[in-house]
C-alpha positions in Angstrom: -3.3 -6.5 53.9 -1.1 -7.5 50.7 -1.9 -10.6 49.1 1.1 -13.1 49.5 1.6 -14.7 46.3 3.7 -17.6 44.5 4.1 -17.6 40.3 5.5 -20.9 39.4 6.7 -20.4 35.9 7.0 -16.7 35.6 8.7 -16.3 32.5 6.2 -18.1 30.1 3.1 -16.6 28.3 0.7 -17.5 31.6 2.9 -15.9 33.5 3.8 -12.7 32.3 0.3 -12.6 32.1 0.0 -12.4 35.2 2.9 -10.3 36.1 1.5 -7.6 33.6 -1.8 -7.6 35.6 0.3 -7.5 39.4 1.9 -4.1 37.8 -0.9 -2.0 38.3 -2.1 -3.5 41.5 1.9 -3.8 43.2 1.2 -1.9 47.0 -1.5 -4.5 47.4 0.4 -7.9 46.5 3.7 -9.3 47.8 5.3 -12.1 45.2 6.8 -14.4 48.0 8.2 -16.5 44.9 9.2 -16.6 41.4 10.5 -19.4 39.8 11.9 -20.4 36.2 13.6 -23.2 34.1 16.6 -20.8 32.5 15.3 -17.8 31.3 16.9 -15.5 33.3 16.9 -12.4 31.5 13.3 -12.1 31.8 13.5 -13.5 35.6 16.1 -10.3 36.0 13.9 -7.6 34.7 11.1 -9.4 37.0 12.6 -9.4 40.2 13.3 -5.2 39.9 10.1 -4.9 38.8 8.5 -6.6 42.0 11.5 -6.8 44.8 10.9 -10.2 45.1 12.9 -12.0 47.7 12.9 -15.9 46.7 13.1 -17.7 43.6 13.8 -21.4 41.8 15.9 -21.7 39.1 15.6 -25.2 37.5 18.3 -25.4 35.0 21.6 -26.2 36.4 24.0 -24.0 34.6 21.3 -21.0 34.8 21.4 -21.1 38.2 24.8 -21.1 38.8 24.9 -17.7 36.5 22.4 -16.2 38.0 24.0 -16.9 42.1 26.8 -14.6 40.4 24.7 -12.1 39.2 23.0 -12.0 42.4 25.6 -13.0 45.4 25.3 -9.3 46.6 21.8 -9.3 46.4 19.7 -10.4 49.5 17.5 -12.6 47.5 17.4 -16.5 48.3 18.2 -18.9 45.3 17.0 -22.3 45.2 17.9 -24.8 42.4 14.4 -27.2 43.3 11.4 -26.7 45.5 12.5 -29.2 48.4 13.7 -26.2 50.9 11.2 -24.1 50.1 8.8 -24.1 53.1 11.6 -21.7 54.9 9.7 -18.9 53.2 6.3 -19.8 54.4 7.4 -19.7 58.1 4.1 -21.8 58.6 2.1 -18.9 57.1 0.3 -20.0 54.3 0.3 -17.8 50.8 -2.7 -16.2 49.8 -2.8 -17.3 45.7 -0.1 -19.8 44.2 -0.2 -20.1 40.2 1.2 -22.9 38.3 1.8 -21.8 34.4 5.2 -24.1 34.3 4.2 -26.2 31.0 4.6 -30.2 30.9 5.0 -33.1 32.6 7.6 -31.0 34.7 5.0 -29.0 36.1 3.8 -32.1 38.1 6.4 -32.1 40.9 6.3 -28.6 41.5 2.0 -28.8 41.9 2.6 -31.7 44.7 5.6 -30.0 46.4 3.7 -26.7 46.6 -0.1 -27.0 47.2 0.1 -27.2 50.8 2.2 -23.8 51.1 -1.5 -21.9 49.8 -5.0 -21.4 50.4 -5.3 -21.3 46.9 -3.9 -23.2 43.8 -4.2 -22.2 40.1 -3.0 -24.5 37.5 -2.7 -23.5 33.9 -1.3 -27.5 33.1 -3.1 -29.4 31.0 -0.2 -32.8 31.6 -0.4 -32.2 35.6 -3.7 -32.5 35.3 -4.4 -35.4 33.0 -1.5 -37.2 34.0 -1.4 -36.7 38.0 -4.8 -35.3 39.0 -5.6 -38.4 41.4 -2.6 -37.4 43.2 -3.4 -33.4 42.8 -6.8 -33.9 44.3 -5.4 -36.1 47.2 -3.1 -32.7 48.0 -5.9 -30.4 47.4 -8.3 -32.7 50.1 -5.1 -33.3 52.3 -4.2 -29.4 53.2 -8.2 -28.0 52.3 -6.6 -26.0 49.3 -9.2 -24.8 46.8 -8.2 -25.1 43.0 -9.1 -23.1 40.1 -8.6 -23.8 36.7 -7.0 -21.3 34.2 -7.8 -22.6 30.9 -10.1 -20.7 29.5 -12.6 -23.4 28.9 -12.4 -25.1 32.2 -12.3 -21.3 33.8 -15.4 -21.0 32.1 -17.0 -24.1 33.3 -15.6 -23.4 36.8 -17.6 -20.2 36.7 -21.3 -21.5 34.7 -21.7 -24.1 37.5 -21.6 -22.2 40.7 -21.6 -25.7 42.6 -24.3 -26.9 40.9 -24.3 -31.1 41.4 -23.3 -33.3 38.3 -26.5 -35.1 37.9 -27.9 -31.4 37.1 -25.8 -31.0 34.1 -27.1 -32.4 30.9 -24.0 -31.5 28.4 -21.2 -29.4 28.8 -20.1 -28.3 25.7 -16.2 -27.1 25.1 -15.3 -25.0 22.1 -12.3 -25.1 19.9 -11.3 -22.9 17.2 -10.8 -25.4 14.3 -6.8 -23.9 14.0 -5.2 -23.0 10.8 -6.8 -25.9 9.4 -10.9 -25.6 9.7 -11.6 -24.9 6.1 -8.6 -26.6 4.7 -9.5 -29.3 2.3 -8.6 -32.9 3.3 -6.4 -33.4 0.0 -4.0 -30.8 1.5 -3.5 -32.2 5.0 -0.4 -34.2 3.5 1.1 -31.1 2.3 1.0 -29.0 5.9 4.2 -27.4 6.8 5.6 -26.3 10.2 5.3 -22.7 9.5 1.6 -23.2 8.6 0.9 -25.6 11.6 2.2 -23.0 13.7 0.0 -20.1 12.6 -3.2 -20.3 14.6 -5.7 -17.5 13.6 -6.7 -16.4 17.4 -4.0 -17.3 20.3 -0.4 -16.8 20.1 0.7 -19.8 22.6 4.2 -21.9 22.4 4.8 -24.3 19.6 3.6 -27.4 21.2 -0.2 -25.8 22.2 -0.1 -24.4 18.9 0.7 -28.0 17.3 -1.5 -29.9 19.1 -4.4 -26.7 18.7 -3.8 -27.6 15.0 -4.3 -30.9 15.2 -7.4 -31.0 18.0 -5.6 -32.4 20.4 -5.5 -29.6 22.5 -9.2 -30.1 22.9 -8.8 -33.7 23.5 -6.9 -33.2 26.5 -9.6 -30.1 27.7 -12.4 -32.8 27.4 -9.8 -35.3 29.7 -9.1 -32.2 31.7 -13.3 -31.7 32.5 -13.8 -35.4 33.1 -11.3 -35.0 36.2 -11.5 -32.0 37.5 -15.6 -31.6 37.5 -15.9 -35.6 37.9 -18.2 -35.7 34.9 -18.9 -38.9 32.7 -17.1 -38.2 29.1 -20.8 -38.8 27.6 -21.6 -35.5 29.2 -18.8 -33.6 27.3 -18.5 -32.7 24.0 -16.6 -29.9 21.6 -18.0 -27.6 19.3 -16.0 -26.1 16.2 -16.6 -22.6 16.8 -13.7 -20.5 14.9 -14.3 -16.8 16.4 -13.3 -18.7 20.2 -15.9 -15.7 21.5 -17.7 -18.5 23.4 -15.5 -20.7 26.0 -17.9 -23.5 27.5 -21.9 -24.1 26.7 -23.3 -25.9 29.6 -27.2 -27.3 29.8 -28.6 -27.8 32.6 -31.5 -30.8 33.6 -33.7 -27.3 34.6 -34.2 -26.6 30.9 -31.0 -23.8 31.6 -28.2 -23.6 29.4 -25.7 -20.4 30.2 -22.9 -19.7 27.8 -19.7 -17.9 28.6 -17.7 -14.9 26.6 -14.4 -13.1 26.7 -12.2 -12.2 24.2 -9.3 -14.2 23.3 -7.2 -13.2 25.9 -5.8 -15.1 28.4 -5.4 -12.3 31.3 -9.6 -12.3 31.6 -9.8 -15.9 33.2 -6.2 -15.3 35.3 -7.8 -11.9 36.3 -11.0 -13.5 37.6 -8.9 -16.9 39.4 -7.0 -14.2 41.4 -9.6 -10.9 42.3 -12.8 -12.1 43.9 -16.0 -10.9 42.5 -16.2 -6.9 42.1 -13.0 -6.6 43.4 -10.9 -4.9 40.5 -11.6 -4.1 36.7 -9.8 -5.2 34.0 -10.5 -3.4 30.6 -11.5 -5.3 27.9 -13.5 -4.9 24.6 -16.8 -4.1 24.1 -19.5 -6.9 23.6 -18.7 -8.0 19.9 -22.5 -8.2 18.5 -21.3 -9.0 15.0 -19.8 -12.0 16.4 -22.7 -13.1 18.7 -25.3 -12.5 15.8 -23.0 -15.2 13.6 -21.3 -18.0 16.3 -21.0 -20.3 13.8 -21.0 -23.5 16.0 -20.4 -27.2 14.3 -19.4 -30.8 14.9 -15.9 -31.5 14.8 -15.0 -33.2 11.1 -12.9 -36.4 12.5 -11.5 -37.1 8.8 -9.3 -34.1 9.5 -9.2 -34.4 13.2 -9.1 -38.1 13.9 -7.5 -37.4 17.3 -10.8 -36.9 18.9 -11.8 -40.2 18.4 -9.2 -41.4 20.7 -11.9 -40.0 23.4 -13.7 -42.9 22.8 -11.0 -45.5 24.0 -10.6 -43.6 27.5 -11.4 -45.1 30.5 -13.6 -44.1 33.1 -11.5 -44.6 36.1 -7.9 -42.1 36.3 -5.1 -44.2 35.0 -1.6 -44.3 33.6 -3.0 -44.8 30.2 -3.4 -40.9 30.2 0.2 -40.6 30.4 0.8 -42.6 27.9 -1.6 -40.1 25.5 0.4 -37.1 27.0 4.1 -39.0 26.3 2.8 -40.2 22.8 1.8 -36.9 21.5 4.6 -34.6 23.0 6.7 -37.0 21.5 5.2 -37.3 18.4 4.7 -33.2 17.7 8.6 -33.4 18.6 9.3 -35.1 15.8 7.0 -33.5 13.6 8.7 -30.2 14.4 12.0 -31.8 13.9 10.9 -32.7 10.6 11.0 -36.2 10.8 7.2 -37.1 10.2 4.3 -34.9 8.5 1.3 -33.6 10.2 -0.7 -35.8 9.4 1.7 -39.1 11.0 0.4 -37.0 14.1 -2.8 -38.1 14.7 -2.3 -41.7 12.6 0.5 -42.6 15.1 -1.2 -41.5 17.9 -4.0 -44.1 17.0 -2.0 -46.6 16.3 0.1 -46.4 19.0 -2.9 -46.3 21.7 -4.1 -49.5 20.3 -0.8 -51.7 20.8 -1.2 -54.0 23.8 2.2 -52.9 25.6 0.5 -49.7 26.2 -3.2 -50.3 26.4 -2.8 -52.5 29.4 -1.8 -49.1 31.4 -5.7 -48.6 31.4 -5.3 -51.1 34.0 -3.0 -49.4 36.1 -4.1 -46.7 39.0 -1.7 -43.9 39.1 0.4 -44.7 42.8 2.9 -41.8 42.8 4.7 -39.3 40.8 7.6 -41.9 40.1 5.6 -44.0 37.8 4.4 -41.2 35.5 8.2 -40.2 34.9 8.8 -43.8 34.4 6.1 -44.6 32.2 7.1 -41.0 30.0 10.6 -41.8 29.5 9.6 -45.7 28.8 6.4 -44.2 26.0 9.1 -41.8 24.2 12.2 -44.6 23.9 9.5 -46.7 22.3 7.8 -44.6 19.9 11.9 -43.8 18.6 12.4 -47.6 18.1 9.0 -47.5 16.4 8.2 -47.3 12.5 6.4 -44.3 12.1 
């Protein structure tokens, strides 16, 4: 029997990922959905590719091009996700992943999860932001979730169920970026272009921003605390520039299991979507030279000061994470509009998560989508009226 499947973001780096492994494997899978914001093109050469039937296009003016290119096509168009559940026909897809990127993946999460057995997200702000109201889906319609992200993939698969108070230390690596063995005298010198050239992954220029200035690995460690229910004392990250290792967890039984893949993100979407034994994917060989030097040391907060903002989280999910999310994407905006340096960055960010306007959010339970979108739009009109 084909596996009924929905790619939520298909035009992205996650999912042509995933499209690329579907190629090989198309007489056993039926793609029930596609959707994108406005890249079409790529949506175009998709939907020959796999005959899909259904898709969302988000942007206004790209929809309305592509209901012309397709009006003598039998293929059903939607411009949002609120009439979707005619495709379902109370039938319930097999594998639904997530890879749209942002805050605007939220809506699309809660509006979906009940339309699949099983729910892959590859989005770090839905998570962080909305995962009390993810996990009240998830518990709602008994959808299982797996986590894409390498490192959380990785954690996902070390555990296998084991309880929290087993776990001693999970440990999450991070590359170090461009900027590892740069000296500190030079951080106030960093250009885009150099920013933007990370020595393993070739991600979007956001990721890629906030890779450079740890912040990436800030939100993973927020990430872990939710979607395992861990303490944040039990989670730490590692500078480890090869990225060979994904996650080091120690167990109370004296155990500690690490995890390996190359830098490729189609080994962890591979694994979410093919149960054990299933298929192959071909990959490198085991990378000795590597394991024989991993190379693993404490993160240098004088050039990545972000991670210290792990230290003002609190325990319980609030709105205070959006404000984090809303701070930063606003923040690299700028920086790649070139109206701050790099290094304003991770000094506003501090700053800014210390004013009492927005610390009092830590107060605050998250009640519904609405006040995340709220409290986003309300975080990025401040920070413009701000002095940077």
């Amino acid at each position: 029997m084909k596996k009924k499947i929905v790619l939520l973001g298909s035009t992205g780096s996650i999912g042509k990922s995933f499209l690329d492994i579907l190629k090989k494997d198309k007489k056993n899978c039926d793609i029930l959905l596609l959707s994108v914001n406005r890249n079409i093109n790529e949506l175009l050469k998709q939907l020959k590719i796999f005959k899909v039937r259904n898709i969302v296009v988000k942007e206004k003016k790209s929809f309305l091009k592509i209901k012309k290119i397709l009006k003598n096509k039998k293929i059903n168009i939607y411009n949002n996700y609120d009439s979707i559940h005619k495709i379902f026909n109370k039938k319930k897809a097999d594998y639904l992943l997530n890879a749209i990127s942002g805050l605007d993946g939220l809506s699309p999460t809660l509006k979906t999860i009940r339309f699949t057995k099983n729910i892959a997200i590859a989005n770090k702000e839905s998570i962080i932001c909305g995962w009390s109201l993810i996990k009240k889906e998830l518990d709602k319609f008994k959808v299982k979730f797996i986590p894409i992200d390498s490192e959380h993939f990785s954690i996902w698969s070390l555990i296998d169920d084991a309880k929290n108070i087993n776990i001693e230390k999970v440990f999450i690596t991070a590359s170090g970026g461009p900027f590892n063995k740069l000296n500190l005298n030079k951080f106030k010198k960093i250009t885009i272009k150099q920013a933007l050239k990370h020595p393993n992954w070739k991600m979007g220029k956001k990721i890629t921003i906030d890779s450079a200035t740890l912040m990436n690995k800030v939100f993973e460690i927020i990430e872990a605390k939710k979607i395992f229910n861990y303490k944040y004392s039990q989670l730490k990250i590692l500078i480890h520039p090869a990225s060979y290792v994904h996650a080091i967890i120690k167990f109370n039984n004296g155990l500690t299991k690490m995890l390996i893949h190359d830098t490729n993100m189609k080994i962890p979407i591979f694994n979410s979507f093919y149960s054990k034994h299933e298929k192959k994917i071909q990959t490198q060989k085991l990378n000795f030279n590597l394991l024989n030097k991993l190379n693993f040391t404490n993160v240098d907060t004088t050039k990545f000061p972000v991670v210290k903002i792990l230290k003002k989280m609190p325990h319980n999910d609030s709105l205070f994470e959006t404000v984090i999310v809303s701070a930063n994407d606003k923040l690299v905006d700028l920086f790649l509009k070139k109206k701050i340096t790099f290094n304003q960055i991770s000094t506003s960010l501090l700053k800014i998560i210390k004013m009492k306007e927005f610390t009092k959010f830590k107060r605050f339970k998250v009640k519904n989508i609405d006040e995340i979108i709220k409290l986003n739009s309300y975080v990025s009109l401040k920070i413009n009226k701000l002095t940077i």
